[in-house]
C-alpha positions in Angstrom: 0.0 0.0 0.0 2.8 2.5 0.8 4.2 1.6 -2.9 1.0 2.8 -4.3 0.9 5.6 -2.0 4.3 7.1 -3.4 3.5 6.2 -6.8 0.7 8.2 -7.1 2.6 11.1 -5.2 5.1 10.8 -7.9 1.9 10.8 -11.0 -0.4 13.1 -9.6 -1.4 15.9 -12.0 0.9 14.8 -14.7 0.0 14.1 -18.2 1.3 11.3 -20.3 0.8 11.0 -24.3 1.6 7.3 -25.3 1.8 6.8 -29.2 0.7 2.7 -29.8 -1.9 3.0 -27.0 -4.0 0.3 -28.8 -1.2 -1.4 -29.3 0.0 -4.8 -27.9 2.3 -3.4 -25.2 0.4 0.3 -25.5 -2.7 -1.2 -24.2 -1.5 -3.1 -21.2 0.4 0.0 -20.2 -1.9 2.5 -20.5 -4.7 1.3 -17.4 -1.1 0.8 -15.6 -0.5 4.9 -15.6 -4.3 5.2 -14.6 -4.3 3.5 -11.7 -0.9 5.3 -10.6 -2.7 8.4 -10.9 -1.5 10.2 -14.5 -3.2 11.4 -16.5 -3.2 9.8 -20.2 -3.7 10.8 -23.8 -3.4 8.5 -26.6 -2.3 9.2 -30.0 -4.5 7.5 -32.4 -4.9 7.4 -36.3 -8.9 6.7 -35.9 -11.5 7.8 -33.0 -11.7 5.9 -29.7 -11.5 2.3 -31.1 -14.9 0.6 -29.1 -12.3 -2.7 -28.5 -10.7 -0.7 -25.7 -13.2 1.4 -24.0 -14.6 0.5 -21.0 -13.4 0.0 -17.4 -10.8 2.1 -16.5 -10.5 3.3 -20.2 -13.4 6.1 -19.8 -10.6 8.2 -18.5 -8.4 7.9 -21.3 -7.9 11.8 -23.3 -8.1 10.4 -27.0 -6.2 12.5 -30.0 -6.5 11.8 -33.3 -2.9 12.1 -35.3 -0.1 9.9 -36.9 3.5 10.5 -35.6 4.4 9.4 -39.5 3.2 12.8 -40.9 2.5 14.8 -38.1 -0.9 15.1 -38.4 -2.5 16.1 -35.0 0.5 16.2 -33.2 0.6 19.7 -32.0 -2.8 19.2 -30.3 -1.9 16.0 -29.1 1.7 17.7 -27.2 -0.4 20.3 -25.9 -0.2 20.4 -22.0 2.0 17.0 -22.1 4.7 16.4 -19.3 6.2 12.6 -20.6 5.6 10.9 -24.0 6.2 6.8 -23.7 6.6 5.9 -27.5 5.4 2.4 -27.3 4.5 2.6 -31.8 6.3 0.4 -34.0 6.3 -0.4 -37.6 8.5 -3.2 -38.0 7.0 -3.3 -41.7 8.6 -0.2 -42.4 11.6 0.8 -40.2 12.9 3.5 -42.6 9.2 5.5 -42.4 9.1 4.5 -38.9 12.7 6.5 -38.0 11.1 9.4 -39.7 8.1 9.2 -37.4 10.5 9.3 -34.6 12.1 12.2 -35.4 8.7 14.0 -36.1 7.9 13.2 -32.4 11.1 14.7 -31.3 11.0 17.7 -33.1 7.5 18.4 -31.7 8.4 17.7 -28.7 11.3 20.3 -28.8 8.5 22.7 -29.5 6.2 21.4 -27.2 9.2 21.7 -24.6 8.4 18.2 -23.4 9.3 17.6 -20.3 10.5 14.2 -20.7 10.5 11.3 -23.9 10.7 8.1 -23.2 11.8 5.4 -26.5 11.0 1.6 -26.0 13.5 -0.5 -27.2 15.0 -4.2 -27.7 17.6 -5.4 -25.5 20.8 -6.1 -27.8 19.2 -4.8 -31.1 22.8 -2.3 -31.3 24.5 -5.8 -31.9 22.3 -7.4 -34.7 23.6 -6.5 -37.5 21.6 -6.9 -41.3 18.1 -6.4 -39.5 16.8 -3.1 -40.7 14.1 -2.9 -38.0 16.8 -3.4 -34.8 19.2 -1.2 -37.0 16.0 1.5 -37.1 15.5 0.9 -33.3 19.0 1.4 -32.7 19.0 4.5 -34.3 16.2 5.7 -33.0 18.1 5.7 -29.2 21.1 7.8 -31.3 18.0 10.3 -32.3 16.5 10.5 -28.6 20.0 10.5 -26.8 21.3 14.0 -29.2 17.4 15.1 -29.4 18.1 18.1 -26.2 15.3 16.4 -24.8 15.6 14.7 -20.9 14.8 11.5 -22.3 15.5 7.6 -21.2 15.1 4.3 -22.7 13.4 1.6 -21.9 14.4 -1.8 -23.4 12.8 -5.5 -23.1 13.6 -8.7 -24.4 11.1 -10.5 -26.7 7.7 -11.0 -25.7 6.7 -14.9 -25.3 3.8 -14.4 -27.4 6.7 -13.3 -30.3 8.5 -16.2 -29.4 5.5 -18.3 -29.7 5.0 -16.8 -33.2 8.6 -17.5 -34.4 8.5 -20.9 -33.0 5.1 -21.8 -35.0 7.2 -21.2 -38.2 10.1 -24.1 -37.4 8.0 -26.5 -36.4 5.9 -27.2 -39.6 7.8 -30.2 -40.9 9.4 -33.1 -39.4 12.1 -32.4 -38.3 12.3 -29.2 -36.4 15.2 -27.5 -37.3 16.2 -23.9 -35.5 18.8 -21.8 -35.6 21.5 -21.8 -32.4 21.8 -19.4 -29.9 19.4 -17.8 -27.2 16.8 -16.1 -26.3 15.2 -14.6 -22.7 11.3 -14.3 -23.6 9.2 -12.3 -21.0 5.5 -11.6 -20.0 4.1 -8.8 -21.6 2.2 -7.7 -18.4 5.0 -7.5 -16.5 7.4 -5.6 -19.1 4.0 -2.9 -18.8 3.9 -2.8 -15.3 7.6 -2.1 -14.8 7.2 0.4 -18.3 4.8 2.6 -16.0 7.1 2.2 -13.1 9.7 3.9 -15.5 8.0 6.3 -17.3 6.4 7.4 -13.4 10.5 7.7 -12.2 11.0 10.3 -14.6 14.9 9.5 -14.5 17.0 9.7 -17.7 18.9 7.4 -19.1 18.2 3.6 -19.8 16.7 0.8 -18.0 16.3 -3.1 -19.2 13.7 -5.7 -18.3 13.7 -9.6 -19.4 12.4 -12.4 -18.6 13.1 -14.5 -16.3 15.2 -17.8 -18.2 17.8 -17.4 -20.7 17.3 -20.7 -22.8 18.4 -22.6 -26.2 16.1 -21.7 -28.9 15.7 -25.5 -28.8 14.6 -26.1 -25.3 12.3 -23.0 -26.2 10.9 -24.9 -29.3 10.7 -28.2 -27.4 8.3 -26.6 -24.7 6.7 -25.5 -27.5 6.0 -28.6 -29.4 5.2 -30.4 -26.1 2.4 -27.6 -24.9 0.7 -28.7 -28.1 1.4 -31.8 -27.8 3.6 -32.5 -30.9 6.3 -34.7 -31.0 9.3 -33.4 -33.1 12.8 -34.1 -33.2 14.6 -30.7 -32.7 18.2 -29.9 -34.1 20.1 -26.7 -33.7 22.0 -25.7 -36.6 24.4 -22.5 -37.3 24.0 -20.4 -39.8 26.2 -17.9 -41.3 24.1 -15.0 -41.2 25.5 -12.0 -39.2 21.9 -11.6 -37.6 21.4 -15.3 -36.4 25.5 -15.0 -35.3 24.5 -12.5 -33.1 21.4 -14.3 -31.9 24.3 -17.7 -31.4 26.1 -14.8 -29.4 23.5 -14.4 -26.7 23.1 -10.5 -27.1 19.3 -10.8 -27.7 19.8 -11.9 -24.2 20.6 -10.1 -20.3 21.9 -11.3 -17.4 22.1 -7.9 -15.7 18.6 -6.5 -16.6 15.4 -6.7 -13.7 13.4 -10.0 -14.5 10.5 -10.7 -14.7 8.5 -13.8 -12.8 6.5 -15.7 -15.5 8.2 -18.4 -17.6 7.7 -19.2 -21.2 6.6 -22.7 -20.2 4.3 -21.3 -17.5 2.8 -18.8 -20.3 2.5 -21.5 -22.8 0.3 -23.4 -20.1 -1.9 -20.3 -19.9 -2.8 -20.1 -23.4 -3.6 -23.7 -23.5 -6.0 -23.1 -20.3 -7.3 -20.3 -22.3 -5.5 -17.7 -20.2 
């Protein structure tokens, strides 16, 4: 109770536009703010989507714009304290780079208080992926923006994971690349994304999950949560981007962790959950 106490202290009155706020990571974060007390606007290309009204979201400010061309993005600055960039458009890194640097320069104008970029834990060291290469640069843009700005990075969601995995496992023989990966609950990497943007501190902060495994023990739990049976065999590849994933940077021992385990989330969403 004393927690909640002192977060709310910390919130109270403040205002806090989040671009993607209908967004995977967006939308779990959003009733996180609300319940600590700010007060939160949400960049959106179309009126109040219906699919995320309701409790606790009748308090959301809602502002049409798109970060891409600016539209709307003078209103939606007006009065702001924070902006948590949780948008992504791993479709189109190079437009999405230019978005970013739309934010920032009406931010500059807006004199924003503080900007807040979401990253990916190691995506400096991946190399021939233009959407970590556009997230990478994206922390250069924020860092040199004159902005009091932080970063907040997380390893890859389970649900991502999941997806990846689905991919492999189509024939026989399951056969994956080598190397690592530290998926991690996208609930908790929201909770502790509030907890950040609430701090107001510069600089960077990481969160992953809580394991560090073999993309084949990943793709084993996998199979076995759908009750396949597959032999699985790691296999190196020389392309700088797997190398890198071989390396472990996708991957942090050092970072806060979360609680819930791949395997425990993989039981969820058989159960439904």
């Amino acid at each position: 109770m004393g927690d909640r106490r002192m977060v709310n202290a910390e919130a109270s009155g403040r205002r806090v536009l989040v671009t993607g706020g209908t967004g995977n990571l967006g939308r779990r974060v959003v009733p996180e703010l609300l319940r600590a007390g700010l007060r939160v606007r949400v960049l959106t290309r179309r009126p109040a989507p219906a699919e995320v009204t309701g409790s606790g979201w009748q308090h959301v400010e809602w502002q049409q714009g798109d970060y891409h061309s600016g539209a709307g993005l003078a209103a939606a600055l007006d009065d702001v304290d924070t902006l948590l960039h949780t948008a992504h458009d791993p479709q189109h890194p190079a437009q999405d780079l230019l978005g970013v640097e739309r934010l920032l320069g009406y931010s500059r104008a807006a004199g924003l208080r503080h900007f807040v970029q979401v990253g990916i834990v190691g995506a400096a060291q991946v190399r021939g992926f233009a959407y970590y290469a556009a997230k990478t640069r994206a922390e250069t843009l924020v860092a040199h923006s004159g902005l009091a700005s932080s970063v907040f990075r997380a390893t890859q969601f389970h649900s991502f994971v999941a997806s990846l995995l689905l991919g492999l496992e189509r024939l026989p023989v399951a056969v994956v690349p080598a190397g690592t990966l530290q998926p991690v609950d996208i609930t908790e990497v929201a909770q502790a994304l509030a907890r950040h943007v609430i701090r107001a501190e510069t600089g960077s902060e990481e969160f992953a999950g809580p394991e560090i495994l073999s993309i084949a023990d990943l793709t084993r739990l996998h199979l076995a949560a759908r009750g396949l049976h597959r032999r699985v065999v790691p296999v190196r590849l020389p392309l700088a981007a797997l190398r890198a994933v071989e390396a472990g940077v996708l991957t942090s021992s050092s970072a806060a962790r979360g609680q819930v385990t791949f395997e425990q989330w993989l039981e969820g969403q058989v159960r439904g959950g």
